[in-house]
Structures are given as C-alpha cells and as structure tokens.
C-alpha positions, 0 to 999 in steps of 0.5 A: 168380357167384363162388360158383357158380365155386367151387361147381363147383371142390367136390371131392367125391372127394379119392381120385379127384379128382372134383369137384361140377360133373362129379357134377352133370353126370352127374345131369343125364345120367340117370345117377341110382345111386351105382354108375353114377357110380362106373363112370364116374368111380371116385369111392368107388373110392379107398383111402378105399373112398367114405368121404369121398365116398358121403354128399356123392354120394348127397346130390346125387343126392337134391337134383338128381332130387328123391328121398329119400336111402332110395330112393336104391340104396345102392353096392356094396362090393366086398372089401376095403372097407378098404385092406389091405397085399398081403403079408397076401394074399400070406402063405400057410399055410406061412409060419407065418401 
C-alpha cells in the first residue's frame, strides 16, 4: 500500500510538475495521445520541451490502454523545440546580426 502512495507522488513532468497519478487518471478518462494530455496538463510544455517526460507518458499510455509504443501518435512539437533567448528573436538585420 505504501508503494502505491508513492507511485502515484511519481513526478513525471518536472517542468510542469505533473505527476503518475494525474497522467493515469487522465487515461483512465479516455484521453489516450500525448497531445491531449499535453493540452490538458502542459506536460512536455516546459523549457525541457517534454524531453524528460514524453517517454514516461507515452509509456504509460501504452501500459494503461494496451497499445504498442509505435501505434501510439508521436506529440507535436512546435518551434522552438529548444529554449532560445528572446534577444536572438528580437535581434534584427540592422543590428549587424
């Protein structure tokens, strides 16, 4: 019964700050692609970009609904799929960049 306590504490978003039990809930709810969870919860949303956390959620999706990892829709990234500094988007042609 511990285990299951601290199972459920699992943070698997660090970013985010999303843990086993809510991603497994959501599952449970119908909610079965990386992207819908990701609307829902912002998990992969963080400046990791879901790095950290899109293996461990596709994982559990596959566990919980019994599907392959490959049948599973991979999520969509969306630029810039790595943290960049806003001055380097602000920078313009005139500033000799």
């Amino acid at each position: 019964m511990a285990d299951e306590k601290m199972e459920k504490d699992v943070v698997i978003c660090r970013c985010e700050d999303i843990t086993l039990s809510k991603i497994r809930e959501l599952i449970k709810k119908g909610y079965t692609t990386p992207d819908e969870i990701k609307r829902l919860t912002r998990a992969g949303m963080g400046p990791c970009q879901g790095r950290t956390c899109r293996d461990l959620i596709l994982r559990e999706i596959a566990r919980l609904t019994g599907k392959k990892i490959d049948e599973i829709p991979m999520p969509t990234f969306r630029p810039p799929t790595r943290p960049i500094k806003l001055g380097v988007l602000a920078q313009s042609e005139e500033d000799g960049e």
